[in-house]
DRENDRENMI-171590 format. One record per atom (N, C-alpha, C, CB): y, z, x; residue in three letters; atom name. Coordinates in nm, 3 decimals, padded with zeros to 5 digits. Glycine has a CB too. Layout:
pt v:Y, w:Z, u:X, keza:ALA, gumi:CA .
...
//
This chain:
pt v:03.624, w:-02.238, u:01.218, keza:UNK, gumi:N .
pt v:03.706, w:-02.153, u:01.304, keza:UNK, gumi:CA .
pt v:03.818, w:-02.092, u:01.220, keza:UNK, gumi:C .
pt v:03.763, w:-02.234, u:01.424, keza:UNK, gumi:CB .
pt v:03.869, w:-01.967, u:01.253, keza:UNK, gumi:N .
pt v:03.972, w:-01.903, u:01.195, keza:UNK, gumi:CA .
pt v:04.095, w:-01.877, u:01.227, keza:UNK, gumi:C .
pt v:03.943, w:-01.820, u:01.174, keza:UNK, gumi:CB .
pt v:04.206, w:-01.964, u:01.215, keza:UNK, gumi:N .
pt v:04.322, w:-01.945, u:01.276, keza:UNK, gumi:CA .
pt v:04.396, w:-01.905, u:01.210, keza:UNK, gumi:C .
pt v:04.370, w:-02.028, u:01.328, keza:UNK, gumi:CB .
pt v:04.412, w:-01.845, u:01.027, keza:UNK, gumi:N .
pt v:04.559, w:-01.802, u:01.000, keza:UNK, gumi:CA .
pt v:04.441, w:-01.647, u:00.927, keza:UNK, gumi:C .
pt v:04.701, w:-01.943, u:00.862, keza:UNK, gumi:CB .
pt v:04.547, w:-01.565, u:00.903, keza:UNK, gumi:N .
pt v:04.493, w:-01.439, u:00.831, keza:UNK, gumi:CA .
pt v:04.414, w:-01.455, u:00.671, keza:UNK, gumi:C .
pt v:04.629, w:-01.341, u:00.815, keza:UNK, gumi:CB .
pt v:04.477, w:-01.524, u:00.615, keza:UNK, gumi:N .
pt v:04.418, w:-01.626, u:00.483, keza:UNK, gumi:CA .
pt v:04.298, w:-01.683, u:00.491, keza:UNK, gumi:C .
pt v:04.498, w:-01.748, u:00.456, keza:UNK, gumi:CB .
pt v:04.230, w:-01.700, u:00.571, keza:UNK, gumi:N .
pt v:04.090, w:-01.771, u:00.623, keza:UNK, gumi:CA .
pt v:04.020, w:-01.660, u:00.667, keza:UNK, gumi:C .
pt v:04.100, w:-01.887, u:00.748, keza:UNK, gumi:CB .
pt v:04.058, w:-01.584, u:00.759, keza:UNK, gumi:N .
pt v:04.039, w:-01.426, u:00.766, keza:UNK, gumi:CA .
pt v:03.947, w:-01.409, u:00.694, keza:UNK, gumi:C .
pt v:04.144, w:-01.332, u:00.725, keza:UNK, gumi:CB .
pt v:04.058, w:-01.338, u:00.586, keza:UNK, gumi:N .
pt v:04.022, w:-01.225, u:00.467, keza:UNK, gumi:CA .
pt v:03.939, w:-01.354, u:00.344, keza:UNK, gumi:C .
pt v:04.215, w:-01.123, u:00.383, keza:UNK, gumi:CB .
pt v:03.973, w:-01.494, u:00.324, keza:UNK, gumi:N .
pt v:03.843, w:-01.537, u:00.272, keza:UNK, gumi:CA .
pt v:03.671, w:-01.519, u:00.347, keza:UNK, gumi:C .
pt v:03.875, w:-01.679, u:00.260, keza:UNK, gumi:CB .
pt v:03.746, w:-01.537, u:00.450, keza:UNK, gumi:N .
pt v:03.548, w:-01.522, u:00.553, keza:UNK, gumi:CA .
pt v:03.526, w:-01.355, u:00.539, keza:UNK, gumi:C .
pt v:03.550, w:-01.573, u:00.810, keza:UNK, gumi:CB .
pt v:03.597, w:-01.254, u:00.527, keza:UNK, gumi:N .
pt v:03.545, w:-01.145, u:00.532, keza:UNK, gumi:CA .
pt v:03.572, w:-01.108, u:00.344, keza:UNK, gumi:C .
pt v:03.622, w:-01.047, u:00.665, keza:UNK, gumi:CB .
pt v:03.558, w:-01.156, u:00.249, keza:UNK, gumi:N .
pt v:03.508, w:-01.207, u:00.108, keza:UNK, gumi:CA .
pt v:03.402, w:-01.225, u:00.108, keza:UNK, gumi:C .
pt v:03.552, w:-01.312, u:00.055, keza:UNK, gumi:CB .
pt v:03.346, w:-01.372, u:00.137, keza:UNK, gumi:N .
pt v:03.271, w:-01.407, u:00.151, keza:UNK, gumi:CA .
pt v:03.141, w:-01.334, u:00.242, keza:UNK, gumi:C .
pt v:03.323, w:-01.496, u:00.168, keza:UNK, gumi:CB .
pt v:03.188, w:-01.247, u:00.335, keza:UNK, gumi:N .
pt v:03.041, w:-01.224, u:00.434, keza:UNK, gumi:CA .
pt v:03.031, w:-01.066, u:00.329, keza:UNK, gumi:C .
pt v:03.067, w:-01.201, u:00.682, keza:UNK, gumi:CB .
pt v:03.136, w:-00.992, u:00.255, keza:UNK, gumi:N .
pt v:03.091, w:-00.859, u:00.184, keza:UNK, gumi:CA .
pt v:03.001, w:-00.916, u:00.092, keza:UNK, gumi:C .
pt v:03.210, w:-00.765, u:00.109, keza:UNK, gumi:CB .
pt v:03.026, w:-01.051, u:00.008, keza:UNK, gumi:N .
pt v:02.931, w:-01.112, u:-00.106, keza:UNK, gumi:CA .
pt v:02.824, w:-01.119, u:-00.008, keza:UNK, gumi:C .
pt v:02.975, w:-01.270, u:-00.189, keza:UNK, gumi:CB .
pt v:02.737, w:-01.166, u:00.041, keza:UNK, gumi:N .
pt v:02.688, w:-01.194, u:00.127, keza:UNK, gumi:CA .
pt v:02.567, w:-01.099, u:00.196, keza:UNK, gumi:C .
pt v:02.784, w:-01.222, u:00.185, keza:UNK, gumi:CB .
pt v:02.652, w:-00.979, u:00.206, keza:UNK, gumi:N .
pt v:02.609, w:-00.860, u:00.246, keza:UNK, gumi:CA .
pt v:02.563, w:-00.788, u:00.166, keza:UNK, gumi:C .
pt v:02.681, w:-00.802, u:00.299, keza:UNK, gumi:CB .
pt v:02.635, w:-00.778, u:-00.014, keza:UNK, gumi:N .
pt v:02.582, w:-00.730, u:-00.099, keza:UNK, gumi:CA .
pt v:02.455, w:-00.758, u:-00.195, keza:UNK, gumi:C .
pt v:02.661, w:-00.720, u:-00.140, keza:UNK, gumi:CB .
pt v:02.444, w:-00.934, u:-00.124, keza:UNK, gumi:N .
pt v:02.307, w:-00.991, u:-00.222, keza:UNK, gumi:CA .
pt v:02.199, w:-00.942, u:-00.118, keza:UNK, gumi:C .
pt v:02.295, w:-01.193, u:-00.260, keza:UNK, gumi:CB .
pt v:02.195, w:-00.946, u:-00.006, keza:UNK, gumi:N .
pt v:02.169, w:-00.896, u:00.066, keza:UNK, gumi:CA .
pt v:02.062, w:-00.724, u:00.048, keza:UNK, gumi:C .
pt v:02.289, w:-00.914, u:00.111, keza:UNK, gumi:CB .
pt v:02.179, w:-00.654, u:00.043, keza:UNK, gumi:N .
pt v:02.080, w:-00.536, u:00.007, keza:UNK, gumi:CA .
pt v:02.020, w:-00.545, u:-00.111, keza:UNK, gumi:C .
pt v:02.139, w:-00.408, u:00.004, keza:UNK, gumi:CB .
pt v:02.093, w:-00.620, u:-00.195, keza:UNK, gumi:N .
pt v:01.988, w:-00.626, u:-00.317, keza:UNK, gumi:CA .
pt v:01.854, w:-00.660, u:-00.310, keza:UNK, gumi:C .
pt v:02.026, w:-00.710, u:-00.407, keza:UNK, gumi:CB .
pt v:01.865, w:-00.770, u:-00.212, keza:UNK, gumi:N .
pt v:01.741, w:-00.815, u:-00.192, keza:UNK, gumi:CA .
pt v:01.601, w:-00.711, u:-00.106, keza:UNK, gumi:C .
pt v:01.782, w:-00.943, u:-00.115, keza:UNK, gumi:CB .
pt v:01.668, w:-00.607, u:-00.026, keza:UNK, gumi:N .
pt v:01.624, w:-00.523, u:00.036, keza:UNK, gumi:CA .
pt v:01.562, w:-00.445, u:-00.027, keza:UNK, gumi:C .
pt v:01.691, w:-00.480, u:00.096, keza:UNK, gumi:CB .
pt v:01.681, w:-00.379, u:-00.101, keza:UNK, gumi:N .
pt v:01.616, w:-00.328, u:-00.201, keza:UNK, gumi:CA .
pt v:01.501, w:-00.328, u:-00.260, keza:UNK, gumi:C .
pt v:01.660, w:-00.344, u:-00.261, keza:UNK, gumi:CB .
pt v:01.485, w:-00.489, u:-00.344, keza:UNK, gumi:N .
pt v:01.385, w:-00.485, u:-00.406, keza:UNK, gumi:CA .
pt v:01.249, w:-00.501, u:-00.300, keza:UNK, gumi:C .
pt v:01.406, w:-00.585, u:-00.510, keza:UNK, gumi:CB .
pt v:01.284, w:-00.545, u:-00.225, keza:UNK, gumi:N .
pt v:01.158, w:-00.560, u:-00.123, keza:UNK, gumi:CA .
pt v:01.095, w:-00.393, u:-00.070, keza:UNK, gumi:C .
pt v:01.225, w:-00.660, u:00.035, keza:UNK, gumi:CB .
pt v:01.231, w:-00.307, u:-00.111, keza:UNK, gumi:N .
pt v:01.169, w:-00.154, u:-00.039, keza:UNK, gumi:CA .
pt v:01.086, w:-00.069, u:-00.164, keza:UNK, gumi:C .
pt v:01.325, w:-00.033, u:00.026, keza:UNK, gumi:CB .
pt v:01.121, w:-00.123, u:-00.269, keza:UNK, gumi:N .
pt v:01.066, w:-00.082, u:-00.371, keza:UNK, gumi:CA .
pt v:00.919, w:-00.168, u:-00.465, keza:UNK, gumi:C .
pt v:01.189, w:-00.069, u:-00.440, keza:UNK, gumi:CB .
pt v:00.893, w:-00.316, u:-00.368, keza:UNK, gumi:N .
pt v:00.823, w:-00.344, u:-00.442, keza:UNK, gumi:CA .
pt v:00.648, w:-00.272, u:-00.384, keza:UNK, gumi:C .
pt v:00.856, w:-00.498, u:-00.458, keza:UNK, gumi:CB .
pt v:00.542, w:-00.311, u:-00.451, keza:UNK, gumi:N .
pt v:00.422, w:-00.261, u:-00.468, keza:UNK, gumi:CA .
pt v:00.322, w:-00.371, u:-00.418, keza:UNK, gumi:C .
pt v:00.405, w:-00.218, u:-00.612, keza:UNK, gumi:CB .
pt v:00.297, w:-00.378, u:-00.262, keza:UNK, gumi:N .
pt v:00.233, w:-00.456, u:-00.245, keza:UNK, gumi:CA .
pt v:00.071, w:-00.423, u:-00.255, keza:UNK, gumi:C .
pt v:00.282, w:-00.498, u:-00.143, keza:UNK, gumi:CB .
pt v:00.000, w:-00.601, u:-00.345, keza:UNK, gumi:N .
pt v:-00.109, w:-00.579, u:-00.362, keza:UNK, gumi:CA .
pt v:-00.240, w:-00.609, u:-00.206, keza:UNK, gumi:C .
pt v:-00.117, w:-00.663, u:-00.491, keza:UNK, gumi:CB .
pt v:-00.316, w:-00.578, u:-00.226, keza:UNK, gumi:N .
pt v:-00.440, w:-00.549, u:-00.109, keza:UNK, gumi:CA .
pt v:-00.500, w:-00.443, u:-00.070, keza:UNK, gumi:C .
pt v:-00.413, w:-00.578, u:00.002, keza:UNK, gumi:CB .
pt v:-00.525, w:-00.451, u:-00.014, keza:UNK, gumi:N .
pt v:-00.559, w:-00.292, u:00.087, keza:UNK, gumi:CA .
pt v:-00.484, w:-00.203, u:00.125, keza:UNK, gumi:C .
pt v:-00.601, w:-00.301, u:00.210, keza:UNK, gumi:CB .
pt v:-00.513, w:-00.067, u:00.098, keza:UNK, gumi:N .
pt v:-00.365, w:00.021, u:00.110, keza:UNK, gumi:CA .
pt v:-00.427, w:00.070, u:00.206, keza:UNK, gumi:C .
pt v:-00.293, w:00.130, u:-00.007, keza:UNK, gumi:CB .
pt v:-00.317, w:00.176, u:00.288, keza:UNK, gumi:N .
pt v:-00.358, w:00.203, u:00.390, keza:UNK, gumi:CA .
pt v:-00.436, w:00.396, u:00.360, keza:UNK, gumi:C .
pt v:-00.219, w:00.168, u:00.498, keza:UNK, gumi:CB .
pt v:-00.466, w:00.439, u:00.389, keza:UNK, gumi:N .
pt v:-00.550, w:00.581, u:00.361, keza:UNK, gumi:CA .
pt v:-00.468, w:00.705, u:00.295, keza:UNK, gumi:C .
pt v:-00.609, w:00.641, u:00.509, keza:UNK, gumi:CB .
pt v:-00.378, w:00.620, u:00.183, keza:UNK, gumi:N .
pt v:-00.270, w:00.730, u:00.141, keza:UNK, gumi:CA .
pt v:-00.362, w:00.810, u:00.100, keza:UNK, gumi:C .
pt v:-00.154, w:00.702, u:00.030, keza:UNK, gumi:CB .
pt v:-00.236, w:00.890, u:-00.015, keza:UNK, gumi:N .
pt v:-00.281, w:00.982, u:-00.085, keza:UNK, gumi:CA .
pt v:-00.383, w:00.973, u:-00.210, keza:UNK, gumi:C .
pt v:-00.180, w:01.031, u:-00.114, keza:UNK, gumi:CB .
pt v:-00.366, w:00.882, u:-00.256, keza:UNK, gumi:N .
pt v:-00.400, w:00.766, u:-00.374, keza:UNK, gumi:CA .
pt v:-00.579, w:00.776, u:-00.335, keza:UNK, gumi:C .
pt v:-00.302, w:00.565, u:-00.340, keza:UNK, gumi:CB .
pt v:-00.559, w:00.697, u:-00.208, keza:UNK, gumi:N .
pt v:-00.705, w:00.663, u:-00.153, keza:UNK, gumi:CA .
pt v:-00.753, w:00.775, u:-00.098, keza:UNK, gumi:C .
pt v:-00.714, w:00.552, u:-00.046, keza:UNK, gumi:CB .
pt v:-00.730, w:00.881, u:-00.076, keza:UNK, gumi:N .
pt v:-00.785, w:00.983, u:-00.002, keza:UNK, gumi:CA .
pt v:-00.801, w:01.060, u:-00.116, keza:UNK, gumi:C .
pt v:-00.705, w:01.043, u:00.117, keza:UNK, gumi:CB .
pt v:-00.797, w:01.079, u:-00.230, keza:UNK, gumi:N .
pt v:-00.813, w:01.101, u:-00.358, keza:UNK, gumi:CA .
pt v:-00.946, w:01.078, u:-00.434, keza:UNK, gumi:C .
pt v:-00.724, w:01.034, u:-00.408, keza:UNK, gumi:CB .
pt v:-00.930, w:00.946, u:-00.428, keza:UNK, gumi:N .
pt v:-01.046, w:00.856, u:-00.487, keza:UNK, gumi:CA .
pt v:-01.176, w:00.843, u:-00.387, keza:UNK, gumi:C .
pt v:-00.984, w:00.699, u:-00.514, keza:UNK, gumi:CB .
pt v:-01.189, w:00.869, u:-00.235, keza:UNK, gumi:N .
pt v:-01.234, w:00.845, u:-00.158, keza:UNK, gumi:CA .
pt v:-01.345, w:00.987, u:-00.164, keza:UNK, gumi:C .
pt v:-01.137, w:00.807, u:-00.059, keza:UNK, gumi:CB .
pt v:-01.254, w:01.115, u:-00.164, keza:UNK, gumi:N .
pt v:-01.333, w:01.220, u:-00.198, keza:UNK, gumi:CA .
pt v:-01.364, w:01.269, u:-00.323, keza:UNK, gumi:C .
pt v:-01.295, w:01.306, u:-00.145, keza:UNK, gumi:CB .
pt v:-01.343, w:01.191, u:-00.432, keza:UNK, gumi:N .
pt v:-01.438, w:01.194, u:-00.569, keza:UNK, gumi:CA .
pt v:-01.562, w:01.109, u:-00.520, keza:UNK, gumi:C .
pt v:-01.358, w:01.116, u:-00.724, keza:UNK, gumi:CB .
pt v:-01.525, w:00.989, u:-00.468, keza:UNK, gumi:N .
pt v:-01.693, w:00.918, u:-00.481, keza:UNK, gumi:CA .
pt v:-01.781, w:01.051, u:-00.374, keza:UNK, gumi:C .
pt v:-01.707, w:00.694, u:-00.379, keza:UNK, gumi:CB .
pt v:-01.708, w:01.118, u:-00.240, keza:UNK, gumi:N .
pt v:-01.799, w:01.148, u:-00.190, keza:UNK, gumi:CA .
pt v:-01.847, w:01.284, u:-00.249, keza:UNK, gumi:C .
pt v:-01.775, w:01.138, u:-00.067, keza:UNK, gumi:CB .
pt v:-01.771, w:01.356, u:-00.354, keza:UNK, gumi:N .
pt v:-01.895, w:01.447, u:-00.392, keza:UNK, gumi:CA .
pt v:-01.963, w:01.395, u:-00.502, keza:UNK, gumi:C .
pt v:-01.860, w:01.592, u:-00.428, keza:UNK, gumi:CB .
pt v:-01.967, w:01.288, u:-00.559, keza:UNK, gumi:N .
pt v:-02.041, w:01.254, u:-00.625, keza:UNK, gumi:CA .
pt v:-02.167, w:01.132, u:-00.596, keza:UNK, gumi:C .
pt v:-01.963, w:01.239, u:-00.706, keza:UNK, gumi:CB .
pt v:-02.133, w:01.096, u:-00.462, keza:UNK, gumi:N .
pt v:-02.281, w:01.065, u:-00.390, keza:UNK, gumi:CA .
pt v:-02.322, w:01.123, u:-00.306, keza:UNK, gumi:C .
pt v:-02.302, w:00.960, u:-00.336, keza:UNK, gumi:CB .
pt v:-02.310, w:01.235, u:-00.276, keza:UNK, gumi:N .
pt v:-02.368, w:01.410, u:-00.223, keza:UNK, gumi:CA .
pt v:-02.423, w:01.396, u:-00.313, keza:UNK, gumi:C .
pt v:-02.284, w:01.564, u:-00.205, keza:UNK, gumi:CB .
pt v:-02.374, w:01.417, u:-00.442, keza:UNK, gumi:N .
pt v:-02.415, w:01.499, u:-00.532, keza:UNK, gumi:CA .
pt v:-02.578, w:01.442, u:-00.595, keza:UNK, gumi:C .
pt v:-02.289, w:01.506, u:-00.641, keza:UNK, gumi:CB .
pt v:-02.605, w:01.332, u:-00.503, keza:UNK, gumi:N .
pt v:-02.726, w:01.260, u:-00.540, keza:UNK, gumi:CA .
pt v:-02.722, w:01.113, u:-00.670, keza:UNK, gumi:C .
pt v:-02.821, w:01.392, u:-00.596, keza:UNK, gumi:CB .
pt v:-02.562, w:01.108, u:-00.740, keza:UNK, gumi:N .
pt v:-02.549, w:00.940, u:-00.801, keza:UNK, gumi:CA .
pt v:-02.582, w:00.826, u:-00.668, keza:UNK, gumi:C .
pt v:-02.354, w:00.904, u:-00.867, keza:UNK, gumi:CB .
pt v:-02.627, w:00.745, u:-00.737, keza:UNK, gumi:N .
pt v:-02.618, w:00.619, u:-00.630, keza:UNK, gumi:CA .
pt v:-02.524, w:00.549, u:-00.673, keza:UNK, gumi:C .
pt v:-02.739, w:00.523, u:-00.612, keza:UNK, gumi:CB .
pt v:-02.494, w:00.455, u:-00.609, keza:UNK, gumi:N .
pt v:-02.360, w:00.331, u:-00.656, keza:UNK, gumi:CA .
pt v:-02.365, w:00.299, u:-00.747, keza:UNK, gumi:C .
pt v:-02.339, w:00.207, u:-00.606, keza:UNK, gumi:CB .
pt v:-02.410, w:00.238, u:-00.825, keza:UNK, gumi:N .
pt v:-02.414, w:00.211, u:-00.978, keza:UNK, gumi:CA .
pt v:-02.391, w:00.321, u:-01.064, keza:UNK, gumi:C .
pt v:-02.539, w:00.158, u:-01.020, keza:UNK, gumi:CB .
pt v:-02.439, w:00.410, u:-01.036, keza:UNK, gumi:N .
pt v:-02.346, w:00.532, u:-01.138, keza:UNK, gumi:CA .
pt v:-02.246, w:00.552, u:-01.100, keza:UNK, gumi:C .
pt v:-02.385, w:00.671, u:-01.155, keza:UNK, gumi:CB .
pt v:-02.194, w:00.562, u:-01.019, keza:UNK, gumi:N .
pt v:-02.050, w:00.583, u:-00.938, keza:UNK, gumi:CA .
pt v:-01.977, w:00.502, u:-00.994, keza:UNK, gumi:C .
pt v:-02.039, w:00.558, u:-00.785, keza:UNK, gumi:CB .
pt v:-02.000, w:00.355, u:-01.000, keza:UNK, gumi:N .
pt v:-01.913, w:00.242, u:-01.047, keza:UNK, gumi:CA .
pt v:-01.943, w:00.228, u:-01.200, keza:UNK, gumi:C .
pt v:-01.946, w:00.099, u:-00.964, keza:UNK, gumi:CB .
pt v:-02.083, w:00.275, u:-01.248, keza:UNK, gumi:N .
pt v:-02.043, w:00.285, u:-01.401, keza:UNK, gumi:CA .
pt v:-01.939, w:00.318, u:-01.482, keza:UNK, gumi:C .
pt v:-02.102, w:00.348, u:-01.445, keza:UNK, gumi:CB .
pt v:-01.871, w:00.454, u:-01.399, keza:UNK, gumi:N .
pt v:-01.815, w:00.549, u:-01.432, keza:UNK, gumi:CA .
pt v:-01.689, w:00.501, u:-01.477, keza:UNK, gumi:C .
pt v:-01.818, w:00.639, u:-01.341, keza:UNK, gumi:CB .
pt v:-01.650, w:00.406, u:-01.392, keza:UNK, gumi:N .
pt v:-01.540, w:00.290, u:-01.399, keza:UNK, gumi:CA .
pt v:-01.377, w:00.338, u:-01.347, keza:UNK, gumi:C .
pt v:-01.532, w:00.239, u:-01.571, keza:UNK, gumi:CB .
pt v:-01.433, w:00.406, u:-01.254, keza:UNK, gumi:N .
pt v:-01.284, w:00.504, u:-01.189, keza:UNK, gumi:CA .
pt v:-01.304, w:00.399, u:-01.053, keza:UNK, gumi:C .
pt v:-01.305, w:00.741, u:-01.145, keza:UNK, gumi:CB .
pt v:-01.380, w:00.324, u:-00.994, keza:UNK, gumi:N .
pt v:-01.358, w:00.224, u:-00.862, keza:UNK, gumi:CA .
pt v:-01.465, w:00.121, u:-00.938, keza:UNK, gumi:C .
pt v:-01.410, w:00.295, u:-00.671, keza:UNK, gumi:CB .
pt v:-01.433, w:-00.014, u:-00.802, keza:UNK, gumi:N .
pt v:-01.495, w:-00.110, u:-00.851, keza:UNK, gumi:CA .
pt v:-01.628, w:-00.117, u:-00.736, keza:UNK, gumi:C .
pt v:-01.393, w:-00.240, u:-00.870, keza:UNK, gumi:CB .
pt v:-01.705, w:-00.207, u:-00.760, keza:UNK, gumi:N .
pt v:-01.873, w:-00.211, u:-00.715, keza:UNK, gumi:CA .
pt v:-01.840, w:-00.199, u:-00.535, keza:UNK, gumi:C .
pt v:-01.980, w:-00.406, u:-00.776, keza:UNK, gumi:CB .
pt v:-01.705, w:-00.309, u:-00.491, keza:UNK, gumi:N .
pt v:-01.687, w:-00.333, u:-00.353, keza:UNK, gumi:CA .
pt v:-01.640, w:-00.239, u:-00.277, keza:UNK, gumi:C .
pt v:-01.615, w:-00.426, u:-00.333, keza:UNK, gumi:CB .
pt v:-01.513, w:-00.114, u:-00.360, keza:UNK, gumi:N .
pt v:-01.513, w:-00.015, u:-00.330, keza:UNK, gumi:CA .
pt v:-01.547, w:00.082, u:-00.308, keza:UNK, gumi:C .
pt v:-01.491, w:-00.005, u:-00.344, keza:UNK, gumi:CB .
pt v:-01.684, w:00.113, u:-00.398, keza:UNK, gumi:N .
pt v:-01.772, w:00.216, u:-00.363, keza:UNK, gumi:CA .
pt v:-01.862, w:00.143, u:-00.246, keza:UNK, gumi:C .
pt v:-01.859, w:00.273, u:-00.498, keza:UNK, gumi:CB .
pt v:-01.891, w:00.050, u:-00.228, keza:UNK, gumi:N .
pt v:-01.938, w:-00.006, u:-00.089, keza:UNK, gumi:CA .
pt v:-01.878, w:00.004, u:-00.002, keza:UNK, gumi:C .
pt v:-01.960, w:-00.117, u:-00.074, keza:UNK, gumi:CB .
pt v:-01.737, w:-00.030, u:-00.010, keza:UNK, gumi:N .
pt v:-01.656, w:00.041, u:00.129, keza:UNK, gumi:CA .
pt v:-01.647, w:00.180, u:00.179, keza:UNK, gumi:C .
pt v:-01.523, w:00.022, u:00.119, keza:UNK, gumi:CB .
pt v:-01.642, w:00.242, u:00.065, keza:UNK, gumi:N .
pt v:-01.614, w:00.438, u:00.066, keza:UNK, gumi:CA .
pt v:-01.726, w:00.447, u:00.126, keza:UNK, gumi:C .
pt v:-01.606, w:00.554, u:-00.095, keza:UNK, gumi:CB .
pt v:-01.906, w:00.380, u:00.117, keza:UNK, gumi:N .
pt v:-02.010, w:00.453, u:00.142, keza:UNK, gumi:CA .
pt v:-02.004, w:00.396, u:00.279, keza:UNK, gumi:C .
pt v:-02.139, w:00.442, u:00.051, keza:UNK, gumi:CB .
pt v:-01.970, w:00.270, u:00.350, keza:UNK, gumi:N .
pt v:-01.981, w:00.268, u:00.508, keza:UNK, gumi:CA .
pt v:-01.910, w:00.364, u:00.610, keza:UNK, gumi:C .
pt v:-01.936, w:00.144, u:00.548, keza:UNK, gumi:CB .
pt v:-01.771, w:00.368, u:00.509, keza:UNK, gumi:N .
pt v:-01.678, w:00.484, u:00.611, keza:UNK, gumi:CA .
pt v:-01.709, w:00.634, u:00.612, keza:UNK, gumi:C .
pt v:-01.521, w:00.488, u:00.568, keza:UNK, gumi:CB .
pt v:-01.840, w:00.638, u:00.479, keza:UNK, gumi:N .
pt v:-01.901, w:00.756, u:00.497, keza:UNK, gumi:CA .
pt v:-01.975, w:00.823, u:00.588, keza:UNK, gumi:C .
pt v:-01.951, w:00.761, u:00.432, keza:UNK, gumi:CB .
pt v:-02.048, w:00.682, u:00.573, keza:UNK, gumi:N .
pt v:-02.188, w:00.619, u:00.668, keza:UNK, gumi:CA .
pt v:-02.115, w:00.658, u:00.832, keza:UNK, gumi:C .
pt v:-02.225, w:00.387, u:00.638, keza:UNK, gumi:CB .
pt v:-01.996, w:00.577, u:00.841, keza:UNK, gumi:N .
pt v:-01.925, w:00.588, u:00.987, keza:UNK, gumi:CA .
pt v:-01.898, w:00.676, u:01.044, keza:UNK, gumi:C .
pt v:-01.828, w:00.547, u:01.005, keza:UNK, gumi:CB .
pt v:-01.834, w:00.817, u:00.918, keza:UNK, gumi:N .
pt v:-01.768, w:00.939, u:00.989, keza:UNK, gumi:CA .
pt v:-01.913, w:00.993, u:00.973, keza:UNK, gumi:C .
pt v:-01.619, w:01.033, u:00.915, keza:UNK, gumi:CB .
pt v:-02.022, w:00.983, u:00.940, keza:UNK, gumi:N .
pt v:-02.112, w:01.098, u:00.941, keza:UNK, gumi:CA .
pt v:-02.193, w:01.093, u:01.080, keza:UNK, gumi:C .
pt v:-02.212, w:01.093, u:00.810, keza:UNK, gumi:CB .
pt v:-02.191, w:00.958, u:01.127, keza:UNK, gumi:N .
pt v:-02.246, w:00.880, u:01.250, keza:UNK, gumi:CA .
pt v:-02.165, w:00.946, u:01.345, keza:UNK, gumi:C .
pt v:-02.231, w:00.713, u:01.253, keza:UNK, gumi:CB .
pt v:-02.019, w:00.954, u:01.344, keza:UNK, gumi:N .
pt v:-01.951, w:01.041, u:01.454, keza:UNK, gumi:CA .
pt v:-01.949, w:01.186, u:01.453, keza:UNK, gumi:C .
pt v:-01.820, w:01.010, u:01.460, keza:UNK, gumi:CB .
pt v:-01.963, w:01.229, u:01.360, keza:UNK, gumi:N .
pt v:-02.011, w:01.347, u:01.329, keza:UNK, gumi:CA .
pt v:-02.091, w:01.465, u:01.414, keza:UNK, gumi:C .
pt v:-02.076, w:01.312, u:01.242, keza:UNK, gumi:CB .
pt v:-02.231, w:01.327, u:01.411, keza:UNK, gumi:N .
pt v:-02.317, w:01.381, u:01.506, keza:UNK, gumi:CA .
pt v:-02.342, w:01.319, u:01.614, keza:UNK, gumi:C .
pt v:-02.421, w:01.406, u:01.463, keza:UNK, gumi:CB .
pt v:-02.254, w:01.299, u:01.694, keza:UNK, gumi:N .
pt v:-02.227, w:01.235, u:01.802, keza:UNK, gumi:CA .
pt v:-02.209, w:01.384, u:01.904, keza:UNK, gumi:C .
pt v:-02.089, w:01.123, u:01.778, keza:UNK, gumi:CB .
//
């Protein structure tokens, strides 16, 4: 509890320290790079339409992943959501 002005201005010391590790910590959390599954940025919407003109283009998966620009599971994923939008497509 705080009864003289001296206790005060130590507790409001203490809560600016406090406040400043604080954003630091924010900080780094707003800037870090989380690993997994990203969501359909730009990145992936990138990479997503290289594999698909190049399995138009008649490569199968193994050339695709030879190529070494995605890995074997990713070009398996790119080809179901291919598979998926082409299915709604012709809906």
């Amino acid at each position: 509890m705080i009864t003289t002005l001296d206790d005060a201005l130590k507790r409001i010391s203490e809560l600016e320290e406090e406040n400043s590790k604080l954003k630091e910590e924010l900080k780094y959390y707003k800037s870090k790079k989380f690993a997994g599954r990203q969501k359909h940025d730009e990145h992936w919407m990138q990479s997503y339409n290289n594999f698909v003109i190049q399995y138009e283009d008649g490569m199968t998966i193994m050339e695709i992943v030879d190529k070494g620009e995605i890995s074997r599971r990713t070009a398996y994923r790119y080809k179901a959501y291919y598979e998926r939008l082409k299915k709604m497509q012709e809906k």
